[in-house]
Kinemage of the C-alpha trace (Angstrom):
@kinemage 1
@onewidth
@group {chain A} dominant
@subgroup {mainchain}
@vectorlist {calphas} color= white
{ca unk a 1} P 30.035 -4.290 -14.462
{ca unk a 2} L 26.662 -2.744 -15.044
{ca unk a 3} L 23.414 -3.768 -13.397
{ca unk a 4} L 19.711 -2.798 -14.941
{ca unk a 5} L 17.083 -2.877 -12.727
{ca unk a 6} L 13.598 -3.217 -13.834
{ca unk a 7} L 10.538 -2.346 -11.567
{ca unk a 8} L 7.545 -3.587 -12.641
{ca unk a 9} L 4.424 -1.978 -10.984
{ca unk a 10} L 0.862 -4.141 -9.879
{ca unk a 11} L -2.208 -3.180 -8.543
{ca unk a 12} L -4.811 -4.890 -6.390
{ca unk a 13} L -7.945 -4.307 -4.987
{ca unk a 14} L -9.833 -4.885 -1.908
{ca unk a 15} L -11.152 -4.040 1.147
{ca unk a 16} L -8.533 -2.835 3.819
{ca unk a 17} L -8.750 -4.968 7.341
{ca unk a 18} L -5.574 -3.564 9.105
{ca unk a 19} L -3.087 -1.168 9.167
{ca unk a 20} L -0.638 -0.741 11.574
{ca unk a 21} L 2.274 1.848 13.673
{ca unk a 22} L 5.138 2.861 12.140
{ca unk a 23} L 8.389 1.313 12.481
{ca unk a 24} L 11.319 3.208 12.637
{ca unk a 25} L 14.038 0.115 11.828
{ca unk a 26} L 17.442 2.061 11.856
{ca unk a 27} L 18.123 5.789 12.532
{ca unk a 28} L 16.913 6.563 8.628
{ca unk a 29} L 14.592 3.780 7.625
{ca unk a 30} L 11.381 3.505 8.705
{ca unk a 31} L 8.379 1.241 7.445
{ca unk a 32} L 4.909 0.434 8.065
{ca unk a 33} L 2.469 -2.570 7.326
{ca unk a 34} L -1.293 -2.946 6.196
{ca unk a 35} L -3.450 -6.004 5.227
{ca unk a 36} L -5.996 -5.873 2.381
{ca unk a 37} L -8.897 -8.598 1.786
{ca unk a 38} L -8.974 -9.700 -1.854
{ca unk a 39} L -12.279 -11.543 -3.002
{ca unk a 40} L -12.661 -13.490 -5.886
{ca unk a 41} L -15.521 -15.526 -7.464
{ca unk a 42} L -13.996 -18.538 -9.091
{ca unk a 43} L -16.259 -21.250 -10.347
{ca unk a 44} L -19.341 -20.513 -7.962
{ca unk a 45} L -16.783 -20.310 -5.186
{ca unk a 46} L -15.832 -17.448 -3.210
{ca unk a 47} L -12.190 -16.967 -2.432
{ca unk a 48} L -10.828 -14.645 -0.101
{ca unk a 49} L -7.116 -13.836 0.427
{ca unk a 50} L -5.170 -11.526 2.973
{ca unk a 51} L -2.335 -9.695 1.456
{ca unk a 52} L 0.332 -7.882 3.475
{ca unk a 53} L 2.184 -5.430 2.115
{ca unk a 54} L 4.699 -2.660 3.547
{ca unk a 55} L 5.167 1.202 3.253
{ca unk a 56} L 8.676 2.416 3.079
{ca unk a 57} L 9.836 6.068 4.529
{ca unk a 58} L 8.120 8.898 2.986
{ca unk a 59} L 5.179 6.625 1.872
{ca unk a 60} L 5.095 5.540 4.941
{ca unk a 61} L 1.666 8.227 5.438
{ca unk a 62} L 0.416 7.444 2.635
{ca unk a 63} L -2.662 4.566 4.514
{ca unk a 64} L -3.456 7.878 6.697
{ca unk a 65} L -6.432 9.054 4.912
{ca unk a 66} L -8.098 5.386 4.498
{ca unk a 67} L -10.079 3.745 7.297
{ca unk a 68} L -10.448 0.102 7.914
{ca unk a 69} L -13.331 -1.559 6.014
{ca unk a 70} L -12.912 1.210 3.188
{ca unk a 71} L -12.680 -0.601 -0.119
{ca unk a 72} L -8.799 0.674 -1.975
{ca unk a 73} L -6.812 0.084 -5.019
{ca unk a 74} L -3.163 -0.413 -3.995
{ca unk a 75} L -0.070 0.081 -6.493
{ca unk a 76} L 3.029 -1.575 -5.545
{ca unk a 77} L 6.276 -2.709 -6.654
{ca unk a 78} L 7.567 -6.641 -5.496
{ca unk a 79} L 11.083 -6.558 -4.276
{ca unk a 80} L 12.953 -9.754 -2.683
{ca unk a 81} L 16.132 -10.313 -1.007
{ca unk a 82} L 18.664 -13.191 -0.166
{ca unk a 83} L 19.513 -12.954 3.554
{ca unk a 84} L 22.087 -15.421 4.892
{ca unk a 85} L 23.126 -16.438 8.457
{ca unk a 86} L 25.395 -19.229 9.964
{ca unk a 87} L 24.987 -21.050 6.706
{ca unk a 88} L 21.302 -20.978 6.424
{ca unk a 89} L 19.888 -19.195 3.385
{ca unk a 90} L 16.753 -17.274 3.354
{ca unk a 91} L 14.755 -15.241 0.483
{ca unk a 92} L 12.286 -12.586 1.396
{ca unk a 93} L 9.729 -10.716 -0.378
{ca unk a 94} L 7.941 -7.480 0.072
{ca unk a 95} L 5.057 -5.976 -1.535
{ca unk a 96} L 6.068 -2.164 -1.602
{ca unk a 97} L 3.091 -0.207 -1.800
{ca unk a 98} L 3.728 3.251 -3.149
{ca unk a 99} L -0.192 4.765 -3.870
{ca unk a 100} L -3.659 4.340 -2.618
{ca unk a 101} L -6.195 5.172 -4.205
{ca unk a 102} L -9.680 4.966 -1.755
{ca unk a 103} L -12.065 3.332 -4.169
{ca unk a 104} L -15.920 5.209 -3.675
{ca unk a 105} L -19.245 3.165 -3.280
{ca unk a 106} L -22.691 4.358 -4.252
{ca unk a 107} L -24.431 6.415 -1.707
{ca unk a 108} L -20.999 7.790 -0.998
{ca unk a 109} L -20.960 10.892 -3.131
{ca unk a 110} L -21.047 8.769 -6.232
{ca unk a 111} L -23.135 9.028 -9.041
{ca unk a 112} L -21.503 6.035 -11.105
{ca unk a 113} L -21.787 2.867 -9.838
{ca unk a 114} L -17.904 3.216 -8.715
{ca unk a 115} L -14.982 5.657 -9.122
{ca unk a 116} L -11.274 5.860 -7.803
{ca unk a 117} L -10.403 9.227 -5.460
{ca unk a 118} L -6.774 9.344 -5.726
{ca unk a 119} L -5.012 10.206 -2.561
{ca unk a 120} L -1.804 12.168 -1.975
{ca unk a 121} L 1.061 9.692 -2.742
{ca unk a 122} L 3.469 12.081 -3.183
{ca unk a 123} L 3.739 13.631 0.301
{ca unk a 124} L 2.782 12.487 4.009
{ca unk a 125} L 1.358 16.240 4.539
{ca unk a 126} L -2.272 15.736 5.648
{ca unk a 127} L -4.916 17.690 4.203
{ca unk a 128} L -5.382 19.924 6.925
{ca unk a 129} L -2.204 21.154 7.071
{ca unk a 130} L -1.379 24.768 7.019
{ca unk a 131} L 0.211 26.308 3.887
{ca unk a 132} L 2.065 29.562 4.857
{ca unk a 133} L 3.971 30.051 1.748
{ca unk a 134} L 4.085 33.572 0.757
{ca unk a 135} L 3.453 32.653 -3.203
């Protein structure tokens, strides 16, 4: 029997309010949590929301090089699971994040009124890391 798996990816953006230590869950998983504030006007009402959402292993770096308050785009993937125990059933789901991108203001370096500076997503090197390859 075959399975197909489709990912679909989302973005959302907001202001970061937390992020938090790393996790190291088993011997070769590790994760890692931050909460973003999304604002909405709806109606002449303002809305605000708190989304959590989780890092997984090598992305686990990837909320380094963003500081609390900073305004962010986040892409992520939604992922859920069935967990069961002594006859109970449970379902779980996780925002994955898997890029940031650290969204800047005016007065910031910008000359538009706003513009995306896309971070490393690939790696968890930081920037000031020394390169010693010979090539």
């Amino acid at each position: 029997m075959a399975y197909q798996f489709i990912t679909m990816s989302y973005e959302l953006t907001g202001k970061l309010v937390a992020k938090y230590d790393i996790v190291q869950r088993t011997e070769t998983f590790k994760t890692r949590e931050f909460a973003v504030e999304k604002t909405d006007e709806i109606n002449g009402r303002t809305i605000t929301n708190y989304v959590k959402f989780q890092c997984v292993q090598d992305k686990t770096a990837i909320i380094d090089r963003v500081n609390i308050g900073d305004e962010i785009k986040v892409y992520f993937n939604i992922k859920g699971s069935k967990w069961e125990k002594d006859g109970k059933v449970n379902y779980i789901t996780n925002l994955d994040a898997w890029r940031i991108e650290q969204i800047m203001q005016p007065g910031k370096g910008s000359t538009d009124n706003e513009y995306f500076e896309p971070l490393d997503t690939f790696s968890g090197t930081p920037p000031d890391a020394v390169d010693d390859l010979p090539f």
